[in-house]
Phi, psi and omega in degrees: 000141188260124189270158186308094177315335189276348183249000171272343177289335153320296191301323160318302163343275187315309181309295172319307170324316178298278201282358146314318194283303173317295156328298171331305190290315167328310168320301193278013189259296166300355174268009208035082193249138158318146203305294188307324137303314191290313161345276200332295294216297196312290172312310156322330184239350152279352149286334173269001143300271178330311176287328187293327178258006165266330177286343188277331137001276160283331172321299194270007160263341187292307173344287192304299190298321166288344211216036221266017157236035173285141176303320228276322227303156151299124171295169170310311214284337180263327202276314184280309181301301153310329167292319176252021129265022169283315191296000000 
């Protein structure tokens, strides 16, 4: 399934956002920054991964459900299986 671009542009966002925050860390590692900011930090950008991969998710279950004799669309069965390699 080809996901929509125009609902994909929040997850871009979200995406960048992502990898700046990485980047930071990366940043506070070569300073020698304290163990507990980079966690912090660390964490931070695997929470904004993760929603980035439940809206893409969720994007392609709204699909599947507006769109449900598209050829392309994800069964249920594919749709979980993205979903609980998220968990």
């Amino acid at each position: 399934m080809e996901l929509d671009r125009d609902e994909m542009g929040k997850v871009v966002n979200r995406l960048k956002r992502a990898q700046g925050q990485l980047a930071g860390v990366l940043r506070m590692i070569d300073e020698g920054r304290d163990c507990e900011d980079v966690v912090t930090q660390l964490a931070a950008v695997s929470r904004a991964l993760d929603r980035a991969g439940f809206a893409i998710i969720a994007t392609g279950m709204k699909q599947c459900l507006t769109e449900p004799d598209a050829k392309d669309t994800l069964d249920v069965a594919r749709l979980e299986k993205l979903f609980l390699s998220l968990a």
